[in-house]
N, C-alpha and C positions, 0 to 999 in steps of 0.2 A: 267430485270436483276437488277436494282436501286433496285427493292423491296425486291428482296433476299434477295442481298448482305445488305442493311439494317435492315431486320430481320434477318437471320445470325448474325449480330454485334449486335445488340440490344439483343438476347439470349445469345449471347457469354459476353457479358458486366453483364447480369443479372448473370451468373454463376460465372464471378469474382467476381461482387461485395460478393453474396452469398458466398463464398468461403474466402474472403477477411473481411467480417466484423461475419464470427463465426468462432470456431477454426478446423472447415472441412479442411479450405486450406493451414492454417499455422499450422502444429501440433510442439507444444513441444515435444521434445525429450532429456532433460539436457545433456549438457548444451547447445543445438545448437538448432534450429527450422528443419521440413522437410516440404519442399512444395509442394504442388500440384500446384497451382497458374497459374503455367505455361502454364499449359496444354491449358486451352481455348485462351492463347494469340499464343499459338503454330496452333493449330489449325484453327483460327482466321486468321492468317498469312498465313497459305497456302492454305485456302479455300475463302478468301473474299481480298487478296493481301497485300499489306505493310503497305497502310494507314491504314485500319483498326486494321490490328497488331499494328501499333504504338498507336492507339487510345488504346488497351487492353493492352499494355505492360503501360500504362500511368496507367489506370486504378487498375493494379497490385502494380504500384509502390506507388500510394498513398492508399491503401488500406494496403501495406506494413511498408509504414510512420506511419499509424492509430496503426497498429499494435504495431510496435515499443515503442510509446508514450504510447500506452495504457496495455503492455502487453510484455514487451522486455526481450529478452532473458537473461541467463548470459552474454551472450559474446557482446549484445547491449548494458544492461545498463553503463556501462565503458562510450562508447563512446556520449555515452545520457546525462552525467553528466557532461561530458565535453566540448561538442558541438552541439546540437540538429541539426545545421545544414548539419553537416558531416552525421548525421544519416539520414537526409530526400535529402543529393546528393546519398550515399552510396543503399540507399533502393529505390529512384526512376531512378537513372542513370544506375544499374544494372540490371532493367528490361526493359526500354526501346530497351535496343542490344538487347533483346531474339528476339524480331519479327525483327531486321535488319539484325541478321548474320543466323536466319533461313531464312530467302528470300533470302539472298546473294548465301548461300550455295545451295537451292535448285533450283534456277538459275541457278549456277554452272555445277552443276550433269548432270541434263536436258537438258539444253542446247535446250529448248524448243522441247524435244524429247518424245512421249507420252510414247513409250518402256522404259522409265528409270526414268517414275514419281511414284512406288513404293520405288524403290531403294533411290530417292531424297527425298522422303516424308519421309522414314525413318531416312535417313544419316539425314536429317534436324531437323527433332526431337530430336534426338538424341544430339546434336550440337545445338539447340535451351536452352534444358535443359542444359547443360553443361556450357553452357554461362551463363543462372543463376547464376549457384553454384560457377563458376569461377572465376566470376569477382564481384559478393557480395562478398564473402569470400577474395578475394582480395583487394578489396576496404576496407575492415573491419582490414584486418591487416596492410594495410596502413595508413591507420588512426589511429589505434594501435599506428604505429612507429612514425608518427607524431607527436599525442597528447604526444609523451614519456610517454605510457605505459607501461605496463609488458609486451611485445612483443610477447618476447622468451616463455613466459608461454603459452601464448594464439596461439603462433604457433602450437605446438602439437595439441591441443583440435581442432584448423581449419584444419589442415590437415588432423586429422581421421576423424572430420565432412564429413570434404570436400570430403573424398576416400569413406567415408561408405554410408551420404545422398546423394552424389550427383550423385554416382553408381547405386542407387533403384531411385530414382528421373531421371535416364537416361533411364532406364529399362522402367520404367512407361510411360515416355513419346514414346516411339517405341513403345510399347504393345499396348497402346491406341490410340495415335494420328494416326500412320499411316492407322487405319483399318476406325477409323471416318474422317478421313478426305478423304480418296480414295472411303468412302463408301456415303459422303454427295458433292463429283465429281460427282456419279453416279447418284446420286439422280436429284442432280438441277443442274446439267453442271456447267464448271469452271467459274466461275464469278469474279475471280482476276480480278481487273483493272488495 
């Protein structure tokens, strides 16, 4: 079981970083980024359990940091020029909840019921992604109204962000997560610890 569950995380770590340091995982889209990112820390999380999620939502978020520094968006560089370190709490703190409020929730659901670990692997995907887009994009306009910047402007631009990418980025995460993750259950048995 040890050896899975550490190749599992050891491949799911290689597809972030892969994902993370070319523009596969973060695409520009002006003026906002869309990500895929997620994905292997989503699936990571319900296939290998929380620690390991937390290890890929770490891994996300500093491969999001790199990003930023190296490559930031409109709506990053604002707060890069004025605080590097709001950018690397706002880019690693909003990836670490993706793997804790998708385990929360898919705990929830299940209720450790094997009949409602499709429906839980889904709703948690789904609620994994969203928690990205939700609380980046939130952290981003908070820091916005902190640093006193043009708030009001860059609300518009996050909220269509936010309704447009975080829509196909929720979509993506149900289409994909749920069939590989129920499909890599069947494969090597649940090895959540």
């Amino acid at each position: 079981m040890k050896t899975k569950k550490l190749t599992q995380a050891g491949v799911l770590t290689a597809v972030t970083l892969v994902l993370g340091l070319t523009p596969l995982g973060i695409i520009p889209i002006p003026p906002a980024n869309v990500t895929i990112m997620h994905l292997p820390v989503i699936i990571g999380t319900l296939t290998c359990g929380l620690g390991v999620g937390l290890v890929l939502g770490g891994v996300f978020g500093l491969s999001s940091v790199y990003a930023a520094f190296t490559r930031p968006s409109a709506l990053v560089a604002p707060i890069l020029a004025q605080s590097p370190v709001l950018v690397v709490v706002m880019s690693l703190g909003a990836r670490l909840l993706v793997p804790l409020l998708t385990h929360l929730v898919y705990r929830a659901i299940t209720q450790g019921e094997i009949r409602r670990q499709r429906t839980g692997v889904l709703v948690a995907s789904v609620c994994g992604s969203l928690t990205n887009t939700v609380f980046y994009l939130g952290l981003m306009l908070l820091f916005y109204t902190l640093l006193g910047l043009n708030a009001g402007v860059v609300l518009g631009v996050i909220a269509g962000a936010g309704a447009l990418n975080g829509s196909c980025e929720a979509v993506a995460a149900a289409l994909l997560c749920t069939p590989i993750v129920l499909g890599v259950r069947r494969a090597f048995g649940d090895i959540r610890g």
